[in-house]
C-alpha positions as CSV (number, residue, x, y, z in Angstrom):
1,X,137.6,118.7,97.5
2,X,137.2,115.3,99.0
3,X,133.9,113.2,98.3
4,X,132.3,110.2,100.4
5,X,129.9,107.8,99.1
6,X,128.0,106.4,102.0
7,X,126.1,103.4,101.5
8,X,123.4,102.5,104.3
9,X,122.5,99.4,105.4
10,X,118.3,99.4,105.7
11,X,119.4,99.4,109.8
12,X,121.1,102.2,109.1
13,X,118.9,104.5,107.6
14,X,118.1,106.7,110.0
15,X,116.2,110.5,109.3
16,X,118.8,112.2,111.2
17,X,116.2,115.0,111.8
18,X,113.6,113.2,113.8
19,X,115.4,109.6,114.6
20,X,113.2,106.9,113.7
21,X,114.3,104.5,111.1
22,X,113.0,104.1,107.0
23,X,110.8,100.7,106.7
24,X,108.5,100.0,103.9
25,X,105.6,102.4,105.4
26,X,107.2,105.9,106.1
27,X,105.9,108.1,109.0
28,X,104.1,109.9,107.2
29,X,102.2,106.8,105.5
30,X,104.0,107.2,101.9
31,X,105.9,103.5,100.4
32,X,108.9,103.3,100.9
33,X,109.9,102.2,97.2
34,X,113.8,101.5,97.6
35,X,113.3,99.5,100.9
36,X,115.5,95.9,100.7
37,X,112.1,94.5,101.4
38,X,110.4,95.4,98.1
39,X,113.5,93.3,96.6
40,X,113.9,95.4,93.9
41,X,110.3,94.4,92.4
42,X,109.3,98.5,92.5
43,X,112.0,98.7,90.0
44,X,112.1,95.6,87.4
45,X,110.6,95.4,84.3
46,X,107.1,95.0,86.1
47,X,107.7,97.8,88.7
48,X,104.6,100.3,87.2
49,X,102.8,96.9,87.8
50,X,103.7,96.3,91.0
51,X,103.6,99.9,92.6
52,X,100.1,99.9,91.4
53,X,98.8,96.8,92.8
54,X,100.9,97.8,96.1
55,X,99.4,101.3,96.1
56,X,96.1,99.8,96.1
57,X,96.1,97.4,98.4
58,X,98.0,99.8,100.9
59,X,95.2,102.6,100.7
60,X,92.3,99.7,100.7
61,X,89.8,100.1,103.0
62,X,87.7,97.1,101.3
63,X,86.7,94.5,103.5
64,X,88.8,91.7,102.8
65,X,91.6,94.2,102.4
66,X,92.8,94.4,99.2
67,X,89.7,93.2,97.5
68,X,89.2,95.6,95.4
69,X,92.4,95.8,93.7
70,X,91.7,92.4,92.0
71,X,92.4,94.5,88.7
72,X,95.7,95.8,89.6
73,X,97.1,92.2,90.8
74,X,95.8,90.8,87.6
75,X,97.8,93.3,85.3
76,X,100.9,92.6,87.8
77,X,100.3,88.9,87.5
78,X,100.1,88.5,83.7
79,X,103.4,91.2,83.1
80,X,105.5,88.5,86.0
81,X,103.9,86.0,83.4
82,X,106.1,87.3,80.4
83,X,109.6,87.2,82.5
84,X,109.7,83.3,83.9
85,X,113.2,83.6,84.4
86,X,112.8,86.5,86.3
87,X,109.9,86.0,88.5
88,X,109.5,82.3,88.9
89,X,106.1,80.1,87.3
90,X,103.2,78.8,88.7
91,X,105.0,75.5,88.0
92,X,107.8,75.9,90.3
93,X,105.5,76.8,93.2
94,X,103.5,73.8,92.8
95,X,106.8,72.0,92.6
96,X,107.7,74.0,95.9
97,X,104.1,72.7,97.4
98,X,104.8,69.3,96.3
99,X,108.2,68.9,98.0
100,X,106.7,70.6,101.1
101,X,103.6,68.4,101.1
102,X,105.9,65.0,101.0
103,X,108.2,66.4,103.8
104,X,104.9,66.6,105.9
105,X,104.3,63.5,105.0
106,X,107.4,61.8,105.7
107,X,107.6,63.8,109.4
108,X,103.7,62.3,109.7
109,X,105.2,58.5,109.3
110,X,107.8,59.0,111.0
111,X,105.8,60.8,114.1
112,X,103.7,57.6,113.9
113,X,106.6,55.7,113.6
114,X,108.0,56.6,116.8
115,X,104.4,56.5,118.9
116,X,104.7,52.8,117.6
117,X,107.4,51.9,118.9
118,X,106.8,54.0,122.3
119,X,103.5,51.9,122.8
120,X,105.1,48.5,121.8
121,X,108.1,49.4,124.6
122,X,105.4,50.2,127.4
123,X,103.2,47.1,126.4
124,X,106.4,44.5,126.7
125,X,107.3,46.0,129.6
């Protein structure tokens, strides 16, 4: 006996049965937990965490969405906490915003810059 292991692509996962393709939300409104999108956080050492919070904020029907799942995102939050290396830091996303906020900066200048320059052309011409 001969055995194949196919590996889908997430494009390629298609229910052969009825045609439409596996995303995060399945037809029949169930999480997808092993779609690429996830990442693989469903599955790490905070994946009770996550599914939780996920679960809750998918069936919310709290106005803002999600609201009242504050618990569930706090217990997710302070597991991601105990594995920096894993899931990143509050430090590096501020060091994220802070390289963001001087690139806006620098395209502010040099937006003004160039409307400078525009104006002084027109006014010595």
């Amino acid at each position: 006996m001969c055995y194949v292991k196919l590996t889908l692509t997430f494009l390629q996962q298609i229910n052969l049965y009825s045609g439409y393709v596996v995303g995060l939300i399945m037809p029949n409104g169930d999480i997808n937990w092993n779609c690429p999108c996830l990442g693989g956080m469903a599955a790490g050492p905070c994946g009770y965490q996550f599914r939780s919070a996920f679960s809750c904020f998918h069936r919310s029907d709290a106005d803002p969405k999600g609201s009242d799942c504050y618990d569930e995102f706090r217990q997710m939050q302070e597991c991601m906490s105990k594995y920096p290396t894993l899931y990143g830091t509050d430090k590096e996303d501020e060091d994220r915003e802070d390289e963001f906020a001087q690139l806006e900066k620098a395209d502010a200048l040099e937006k003004q810059d160039t409307e400078t320059i525009s104006r002084s052309k027109e006014s010595a011409s």
